[in-house]
N, C-alpha and C positions, 0 to 999 in steps of 0.2 A: 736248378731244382730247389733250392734252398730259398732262393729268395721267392719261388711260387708257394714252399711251403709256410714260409712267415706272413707272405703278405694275403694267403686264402687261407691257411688253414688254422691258424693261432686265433683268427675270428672267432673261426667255431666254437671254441671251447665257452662263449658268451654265451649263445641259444640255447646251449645244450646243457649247462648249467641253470641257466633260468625254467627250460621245458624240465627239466629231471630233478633238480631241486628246489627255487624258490616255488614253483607253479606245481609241482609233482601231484597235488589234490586235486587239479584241474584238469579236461580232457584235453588231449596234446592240439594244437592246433597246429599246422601246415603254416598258413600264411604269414601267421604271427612268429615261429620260429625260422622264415626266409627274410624276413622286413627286420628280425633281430638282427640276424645275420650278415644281413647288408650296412644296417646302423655301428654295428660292432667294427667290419671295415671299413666304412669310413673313417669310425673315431680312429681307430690302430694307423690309419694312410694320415689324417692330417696330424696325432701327435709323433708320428716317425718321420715326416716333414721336420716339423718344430725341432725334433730332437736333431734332426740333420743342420739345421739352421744351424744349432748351438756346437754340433761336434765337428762341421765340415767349416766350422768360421765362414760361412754366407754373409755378405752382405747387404742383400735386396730382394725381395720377393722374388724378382726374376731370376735370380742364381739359383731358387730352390728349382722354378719354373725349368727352366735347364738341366737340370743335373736330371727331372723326372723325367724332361723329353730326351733323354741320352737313351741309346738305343742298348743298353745293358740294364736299363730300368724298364723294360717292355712292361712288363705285369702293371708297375708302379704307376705306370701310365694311363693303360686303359681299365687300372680301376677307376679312374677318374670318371671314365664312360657311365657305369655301372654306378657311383654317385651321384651320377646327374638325373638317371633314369627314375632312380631312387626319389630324390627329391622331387622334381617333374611330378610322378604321380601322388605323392604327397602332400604336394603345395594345390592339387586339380583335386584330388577326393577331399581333403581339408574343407574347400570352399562349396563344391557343389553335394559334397554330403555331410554336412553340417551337423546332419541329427542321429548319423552312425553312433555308435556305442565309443570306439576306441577308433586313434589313428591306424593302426594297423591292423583293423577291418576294414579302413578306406581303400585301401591298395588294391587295383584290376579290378574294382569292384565296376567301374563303368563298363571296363573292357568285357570281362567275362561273366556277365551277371549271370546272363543263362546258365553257366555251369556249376556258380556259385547257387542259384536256386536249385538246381538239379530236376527232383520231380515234380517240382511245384510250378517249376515253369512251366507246363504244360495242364492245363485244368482237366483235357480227356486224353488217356495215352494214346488212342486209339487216331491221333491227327499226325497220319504218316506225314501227309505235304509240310505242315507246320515243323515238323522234324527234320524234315529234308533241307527247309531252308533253313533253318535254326545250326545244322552241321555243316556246311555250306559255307556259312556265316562265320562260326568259331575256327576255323581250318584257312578260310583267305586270308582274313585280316590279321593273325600274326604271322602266317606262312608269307606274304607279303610286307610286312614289314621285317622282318628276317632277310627276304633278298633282296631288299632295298638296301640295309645298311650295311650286314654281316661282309658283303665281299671287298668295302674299302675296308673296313676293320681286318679283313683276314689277308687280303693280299698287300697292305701295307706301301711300299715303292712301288707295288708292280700294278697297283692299278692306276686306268688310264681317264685320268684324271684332262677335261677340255682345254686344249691349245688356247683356242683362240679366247679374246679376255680371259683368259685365265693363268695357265702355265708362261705364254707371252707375257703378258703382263705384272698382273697380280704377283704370280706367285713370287718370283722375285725380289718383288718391292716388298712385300709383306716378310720376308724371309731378313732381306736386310735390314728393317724394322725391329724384326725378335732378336738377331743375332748383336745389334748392335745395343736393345734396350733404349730405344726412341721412343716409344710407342707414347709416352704422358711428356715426351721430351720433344713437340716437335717443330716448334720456332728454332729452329736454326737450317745452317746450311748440311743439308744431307749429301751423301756420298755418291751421286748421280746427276748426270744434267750439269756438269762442272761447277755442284753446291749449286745447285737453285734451291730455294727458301723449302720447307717442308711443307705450308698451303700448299703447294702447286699436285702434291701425290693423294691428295683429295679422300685420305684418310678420315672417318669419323668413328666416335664411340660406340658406336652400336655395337650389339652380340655380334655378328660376324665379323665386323672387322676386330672387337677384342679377342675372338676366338683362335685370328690367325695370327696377330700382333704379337700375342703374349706366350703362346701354346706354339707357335714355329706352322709351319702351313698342311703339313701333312694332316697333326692330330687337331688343325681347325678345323680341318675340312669334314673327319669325322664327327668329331661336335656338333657342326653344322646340318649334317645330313641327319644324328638323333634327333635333335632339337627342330627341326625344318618337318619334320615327319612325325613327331610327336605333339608338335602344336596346330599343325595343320591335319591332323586327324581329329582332336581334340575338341578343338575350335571349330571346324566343320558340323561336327557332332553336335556339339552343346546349342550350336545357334540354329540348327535342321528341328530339335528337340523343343528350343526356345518358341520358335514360328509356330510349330504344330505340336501341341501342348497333347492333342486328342488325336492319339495317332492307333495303328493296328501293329499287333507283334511283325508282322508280314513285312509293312512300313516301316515298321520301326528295326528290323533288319536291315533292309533297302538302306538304310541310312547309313549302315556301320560300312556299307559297300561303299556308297558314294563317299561317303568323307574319306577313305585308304587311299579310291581313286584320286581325289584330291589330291591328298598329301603327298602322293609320289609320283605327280606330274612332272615333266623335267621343263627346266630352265636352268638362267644362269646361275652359277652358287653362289654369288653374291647379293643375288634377289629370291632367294629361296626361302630364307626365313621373313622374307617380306611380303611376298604373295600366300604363302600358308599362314601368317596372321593375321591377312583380312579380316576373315569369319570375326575376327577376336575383336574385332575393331565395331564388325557390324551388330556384335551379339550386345557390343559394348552401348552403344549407342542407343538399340533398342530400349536396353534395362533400363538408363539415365532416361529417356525419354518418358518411361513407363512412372517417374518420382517425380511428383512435386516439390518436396522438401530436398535441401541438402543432401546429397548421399556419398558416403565415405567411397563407397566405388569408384567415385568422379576423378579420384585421385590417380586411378588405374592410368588414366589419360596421360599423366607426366613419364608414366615407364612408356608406353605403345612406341614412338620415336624410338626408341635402343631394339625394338625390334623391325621396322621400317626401312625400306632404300628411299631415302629423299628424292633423287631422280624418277623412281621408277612406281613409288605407291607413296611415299607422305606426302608430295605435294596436290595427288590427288583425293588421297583422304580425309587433309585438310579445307579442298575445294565444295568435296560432297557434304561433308558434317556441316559446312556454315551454307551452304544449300539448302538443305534438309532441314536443319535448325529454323531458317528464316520460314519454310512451307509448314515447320510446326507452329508457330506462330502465329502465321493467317491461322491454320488452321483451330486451333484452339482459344486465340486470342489472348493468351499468357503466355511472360516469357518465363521460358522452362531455365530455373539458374543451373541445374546440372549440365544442360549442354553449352551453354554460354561459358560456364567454369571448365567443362573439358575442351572444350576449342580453345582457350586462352592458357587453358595448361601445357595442351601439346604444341602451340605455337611455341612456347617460351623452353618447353626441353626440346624442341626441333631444332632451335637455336642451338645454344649448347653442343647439345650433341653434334651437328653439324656445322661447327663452328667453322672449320675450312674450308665450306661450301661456300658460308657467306661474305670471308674473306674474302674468297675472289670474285665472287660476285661482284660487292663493289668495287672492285678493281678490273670489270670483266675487260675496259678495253686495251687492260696491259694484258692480257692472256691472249692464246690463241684461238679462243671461243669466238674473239670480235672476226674474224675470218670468215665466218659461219654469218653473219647477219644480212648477208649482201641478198635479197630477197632474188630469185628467178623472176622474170618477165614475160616466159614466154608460157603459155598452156595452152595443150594440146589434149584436146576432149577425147581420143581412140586412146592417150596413154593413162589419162584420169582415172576414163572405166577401166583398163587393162589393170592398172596398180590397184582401185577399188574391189577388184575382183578375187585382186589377193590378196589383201585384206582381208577381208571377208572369208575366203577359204583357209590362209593362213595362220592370220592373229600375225601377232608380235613376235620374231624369231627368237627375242631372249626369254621369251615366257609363255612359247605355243602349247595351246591345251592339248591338240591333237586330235581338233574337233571333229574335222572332215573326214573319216574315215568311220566312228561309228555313232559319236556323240547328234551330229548335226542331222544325219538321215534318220536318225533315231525321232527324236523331235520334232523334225519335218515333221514324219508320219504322224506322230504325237496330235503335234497340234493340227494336223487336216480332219483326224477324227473329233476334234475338242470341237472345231469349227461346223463340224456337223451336230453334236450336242449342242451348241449352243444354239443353232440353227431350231431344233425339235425341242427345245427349252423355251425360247422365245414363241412359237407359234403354242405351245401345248401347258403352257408356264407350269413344270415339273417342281422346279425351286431350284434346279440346277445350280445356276448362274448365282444366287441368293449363299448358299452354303457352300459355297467353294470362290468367293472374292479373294483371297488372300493368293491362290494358285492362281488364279488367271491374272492376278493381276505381277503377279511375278513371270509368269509366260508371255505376259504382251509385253509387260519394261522390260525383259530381259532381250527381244526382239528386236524391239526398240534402239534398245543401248549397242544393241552389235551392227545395227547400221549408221548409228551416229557415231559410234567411235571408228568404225571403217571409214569412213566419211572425214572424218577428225584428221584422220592420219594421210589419208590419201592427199587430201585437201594442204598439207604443209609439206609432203614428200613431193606433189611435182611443179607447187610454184610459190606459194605463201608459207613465211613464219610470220607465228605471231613472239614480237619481241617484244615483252610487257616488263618494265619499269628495268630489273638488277637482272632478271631472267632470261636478257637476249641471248640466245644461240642454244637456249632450251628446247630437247626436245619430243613437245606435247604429246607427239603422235605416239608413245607410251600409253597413253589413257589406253588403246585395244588393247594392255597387256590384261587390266580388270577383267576380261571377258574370263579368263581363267576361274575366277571363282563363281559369277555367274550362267556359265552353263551349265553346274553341277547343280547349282540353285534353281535353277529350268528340271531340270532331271529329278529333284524332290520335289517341286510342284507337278509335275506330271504324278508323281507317283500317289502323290495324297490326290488327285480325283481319279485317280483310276479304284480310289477305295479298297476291297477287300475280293475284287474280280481277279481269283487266284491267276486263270490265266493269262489276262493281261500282265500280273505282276510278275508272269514268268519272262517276257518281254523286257521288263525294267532289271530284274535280276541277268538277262543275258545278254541287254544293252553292255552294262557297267560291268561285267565279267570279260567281254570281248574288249573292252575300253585299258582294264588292266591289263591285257595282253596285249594292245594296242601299244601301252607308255611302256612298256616293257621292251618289245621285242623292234619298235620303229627307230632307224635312224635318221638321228637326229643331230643339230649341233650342240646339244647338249647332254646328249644321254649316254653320259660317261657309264653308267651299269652295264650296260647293252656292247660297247666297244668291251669293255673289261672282259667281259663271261666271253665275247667271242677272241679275244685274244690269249684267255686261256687255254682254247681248243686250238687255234692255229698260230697265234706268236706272229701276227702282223699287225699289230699296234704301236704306239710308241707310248710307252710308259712314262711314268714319273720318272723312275731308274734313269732309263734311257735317255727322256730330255736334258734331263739337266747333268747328268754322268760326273758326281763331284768326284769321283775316285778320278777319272782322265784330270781334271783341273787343279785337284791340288796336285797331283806329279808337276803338272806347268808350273805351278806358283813357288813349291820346292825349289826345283830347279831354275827358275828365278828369282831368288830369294824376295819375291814380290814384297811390294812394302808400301800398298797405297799409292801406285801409279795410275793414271789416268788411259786409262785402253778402251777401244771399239771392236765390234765383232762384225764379220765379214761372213758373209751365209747362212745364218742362224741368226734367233733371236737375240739380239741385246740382255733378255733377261736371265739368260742360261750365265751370264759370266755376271750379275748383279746377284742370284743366288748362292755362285760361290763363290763370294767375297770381293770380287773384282769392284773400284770404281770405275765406272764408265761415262763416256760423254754420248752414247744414244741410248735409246731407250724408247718404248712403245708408251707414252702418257697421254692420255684423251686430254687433260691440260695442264699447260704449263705457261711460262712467259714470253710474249714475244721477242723477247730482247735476246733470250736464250734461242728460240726459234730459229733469230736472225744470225747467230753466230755459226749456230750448227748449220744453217745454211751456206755459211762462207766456205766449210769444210768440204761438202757435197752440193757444190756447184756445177763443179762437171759432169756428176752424174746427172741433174736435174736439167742439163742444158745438149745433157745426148738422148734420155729419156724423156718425153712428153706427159704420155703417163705420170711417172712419177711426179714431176711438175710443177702439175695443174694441182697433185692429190699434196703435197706438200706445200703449195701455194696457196687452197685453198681450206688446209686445215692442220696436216704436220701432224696428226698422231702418232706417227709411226718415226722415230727421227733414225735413221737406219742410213746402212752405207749401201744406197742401192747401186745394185748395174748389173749386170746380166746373169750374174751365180744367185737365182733364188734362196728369201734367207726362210723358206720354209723347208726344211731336207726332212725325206721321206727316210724310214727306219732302216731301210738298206741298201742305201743311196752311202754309204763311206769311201767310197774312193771315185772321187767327182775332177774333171777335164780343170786345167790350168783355167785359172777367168783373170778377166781385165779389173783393174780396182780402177776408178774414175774419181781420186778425191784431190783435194787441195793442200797438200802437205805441208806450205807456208801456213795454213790456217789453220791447222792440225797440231803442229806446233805452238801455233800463240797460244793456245788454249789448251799447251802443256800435257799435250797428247803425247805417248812415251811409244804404247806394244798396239798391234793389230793383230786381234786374233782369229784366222781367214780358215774356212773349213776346205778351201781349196787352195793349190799355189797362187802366187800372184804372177802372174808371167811380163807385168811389164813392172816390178820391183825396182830391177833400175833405171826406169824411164824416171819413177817415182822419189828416187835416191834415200829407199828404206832397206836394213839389212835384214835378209834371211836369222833368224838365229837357233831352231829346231822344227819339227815337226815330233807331234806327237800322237797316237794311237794306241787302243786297247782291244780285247776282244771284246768284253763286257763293255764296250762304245757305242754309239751309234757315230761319233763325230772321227775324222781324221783330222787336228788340228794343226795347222799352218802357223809358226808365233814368226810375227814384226817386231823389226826394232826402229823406231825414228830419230834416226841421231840428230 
């Protein structure tokens, strides 16, 4: 209670000193005394850091970074949130309202204008509809931004944050990263993969991987999901705005819906802050386009990369901008130096910041990416169209918009009608087609693009990669994850020709309403919101708590006075014993070195030579380097007391490579075929795991 009241309430006494005496002649302002208030906290969190530095003897930014993520610093921590928000809207109304009075009239002013104008928004009070959507409007987009973020912020360990790429992998690696302070350290040998080089865990600077690196994975992920939801509404916004300079209050609503739906689209969270700032990219590109002379903007280009997933959107934003660049060109016959200086900008911090991409890159055919290049030979045209179909229905599973259910039929219809207007446009030349080029011509590319990038992907998923220069075993079929931001962009061109036709516009308002109940409520592989809220009400999920269960693991490490032994885990992920502290020789990494490959191969020979399956999937790629055989290593939340299983590994091989403890969620029942010793089993209530500990003499 004390430390809530120091670090909110000793703020206060700032505002309230400035509203009641320096200002006391002035009429009280609201905004201006919550923007003090927040200013005030900040200053009071970063000099009580400093002062911490000096009185707790810290030695590195990261031990401050520590002591605030300690779970006795709760407050300390997620004021940080609350400072980010802070700046966010500060650095966004700074720039786009430039001609405000004072920065602290800039704040919600984009958000909440209508409320901020009051009665003025409205010229005749007497326009119920224009008030219906107007409430509508101010009531979704925070009330959904609220249950977007608020229930990882409030449930903390207990919510149920994605397995797959995520908790499997990531979390772990990123977790050993923060606890160990590698994160600007990471040429050397890391504590995984028996010291394989740190290139190999494909780390880069960007905002999300500093988010988790530095800040430990939990309070990344929150980070992540402000900052993912606050750019991607923003930047939706500003470039809908940009496009249609001459738009209707009505439209200009419609917009604050579509860009929310945007912003809280589910994908993967590592590609989250890279698909919501598209828009920023394309709003970017516009402007530069729109200057002949030099413009200080252009510079914007060197940050965009630290928000980007190079795999999953910079290498194709870099593809499109020098596209587009070369069609403005013809088109104008002048080279525009702002786009030429932002391509050659973000080329050079794409580097940089990706520095361990391009590492192995050039070295791809010592990774086990070179595994991946051996083209298929055979295609079969019933499975083309069958995978093209899903495509097209689906999108990209790490970054589905969730189009087929109201987005697509929505639009269908859309455009069957437009195709009739343009029909009775053409014959009766209205002007139709003349005053509305910019929407059609986003509804036909947008069309366009989702059968070419269907097309794209199908076309390398059942027989062709393209393996172009450092890039082989890249892969392309990524480009349909883009559709993500363009069929929202289809959804504001419809809207601006359907005009000021109230009822049509009720159409668009109830498309994008049912849309946000759509990303909401659909399961998904990634829609960790939706598992959360329903594991609230019934308690069959598997939480953060639950996976990784450091309270069962340090009792192990305790009671073996563990000290940096080389252990594998048996039925479970690999990453749950890299989270808590464990070095380990498997692990789930999309790349790593073959040489390592080949070793951990020697270990799990036997299993890959009773297993087929596992195999061909180890033979032909190895992501997963796991001890497999017949105990699944994905155990379901109340699945803790599982049948004796067979381990199938190589113990000679196990050994060379100075393997010590196995740690088996199950017994091992041929232990001494194996000639490894039992040495406890461990269990808790608050578990989900019963663990089995090996010893390899």
């Amino acid at each position: 209670m004390l430390s809530i009241l120091c670090l909110f309430g000793l703020p206060l006494l700032y505002p309230i000193f400035r509203a009641f005496v320096v200002e006391r002649h002035r009429k009280f302002n609201l905004r201006s005394f919550i923007v003090g208030y927040i200013g005030a906290a900040v200053a009071f969190n970063i000099l009580l850091s400093l002062g911490l530095y000096f009185i707790r003897d810290f030695t590195s930014f990261f031990d401050i970074i520590h002591y605030i993520n300690n779970a006795n610093s709760f407050v300390a921590k997620y004021s940080i949130v609350i400072v980010f928000i802070t700046i966010s809207f500060i650095a966004i109304e700074s720039y786009f309202k430039r001609d405000s009075e004072l920065i602290d009239n800039r704040i919600f002013v984009y958000l909440c204008k209508p409320i901020l104008l009051g009665r003025n928004y409205f010229s005749n009070k007497g326009e119920m509809v224009y008030k219906i959507f107007y409430c509508t409007v101010i009531i979704i987009v925070p009330a959904v931004m609220a249950l977007d973020v608020l229930p990882m912020i409030l449930l903390g360990e207990k919510y149920v944050h994605t397995i797959h790429d995520g908790l499997d992998s990531y979390a772990g690696t990123v977790q050993m990263i923060y606890d160990n302070r590698l994160y600007f350290n990471m040429n050397q040998s890391m504590p995984v993969m028996y010291g394989e080089e740190g290139k190999y865990l494909m780390l880069t600077y960007t905002l999300y991987d500093f988010y988790n690196c530095v800040f430990g994975y939990i309070f990344g992920q929150v980070l992540t999901r402000i900052t993912g939801v606050l750019v991607g509404f923003f930047s939706m916004l500003f470039l809908l705005k940009r496009i249609y300079p001459q738009r209707t209050r009505l439209q200009d609503n419609a917009f604050y819906l579509i860009s929310i739906a945007f912003a809280i689209s589910t994908c993967a969270p590592n590609r989250f802050i890279a698909y919501t700032s598209l828009p920023l990219i394309i709003y970017l590109f516009i402007v530069l386009n729109e200057k002949k002379k030099f413009a200080k903007l252009t510079l914007f280009a060197l940050l965009y990369p630290l928000l980007a997933a190079f795999s999953s959107t910079l290498i194709f934003v870099l593809g499109f901008w020098f596209i587009a660049s070369i069609f403005e060109l013809m088109r104008k016959k002048y080279i525009n130096i702002n786009l030429i200086c932002g391509f050659m900008l973000m080329c050079i911090s794409s580097f940089f910041v990706n520095i361990y991409y391009f590492m192995v890159m050039f070295t791809s055919n010592e990774s086990n990416r070179s595994l991946m290049l051996n083209p298929k030979v055979e295609f079969d045209m019933s499975s083309f169209l069958t995978i093209f179909t899903k495509n097209l229905i689906n999108g990209q599973y790490h970054s589905t918009s969730l189009h087929k259910y109201v987005i697509l039929p929505f639009l269908i219809m859309s455009t069957l009608c437009i195709v009739v207007v343009f029909c009775i446009d053409f014959i009766r030349k209205t002007g139709y087609i003349k005053h509305n080029k910019l929407s059609l011509i986003l509804l036909t590319g947008g069309w366009l693009f989702w059968f070419f990038s269907a097309f794209f992907a199908t076309f390398q998923e059942v027989g062709f990669e393209f393996g172009i220069l450092l890039l082989d075993g890249f892969n392309w079929r990524r480009v349909i994850g883009l559709m993500r931001v363009v069929w929202f962009l289809m959804l504001a061109s419809v809207t601006m020709l359907i005009k000021e036709r109230i009822i049509l516009l009720c159409f668009v308002y109830g498309a994008v309403a049912m849309q946000l109940i759509v990303i909401v409520t659909t399961p998904t592989q990634y829609n960790s919101l939706r598992d959360s809220l329903e594991n609230v009400k019934h308690n069959n999920q598997i939480t953060f708590e639950d996976f990784f269960s450091t309270e069962l693991f340090d009792i192990i490490k305790d009671d073996i006075d563990y000290s940096g032994e080389w252990v594998v885990a048996y039925g479970y992920h690999p990453s749950v014993l890299i989270y808590n502290g464990f070095r380990t020789l498997d692990g789930y990494y999309t790349v790593h070195s073959m040489e390592y490959q080949l070793k951990f191969r020697e270990i799990i020979a036997p299993a890959l030579d009773a297993f087929s399956d596992y195999k061909n999937y180890y033979d032909g790629w190895g992501g997963r380097m796991y001890l497999f055989g017949e105990l699944s290593f994905e155990p379901l939340k109340n699945e803790k007391s599982v049948e004796p299983a067979v381990l199938l590994i190589d113990t000679e091989a196990f050994r060379k490579y100075d393997g010590k403890y196995i740690l088996s969620r199950a017994e091992i029942s041929n232990a001494d075929d194996l000639g490894i010793n039992f040495v406890n089993d461990y269990s808790s209530n608050e578990s989900m795991y019963h663990i089995y500990l090996y010893e390899v003499p």
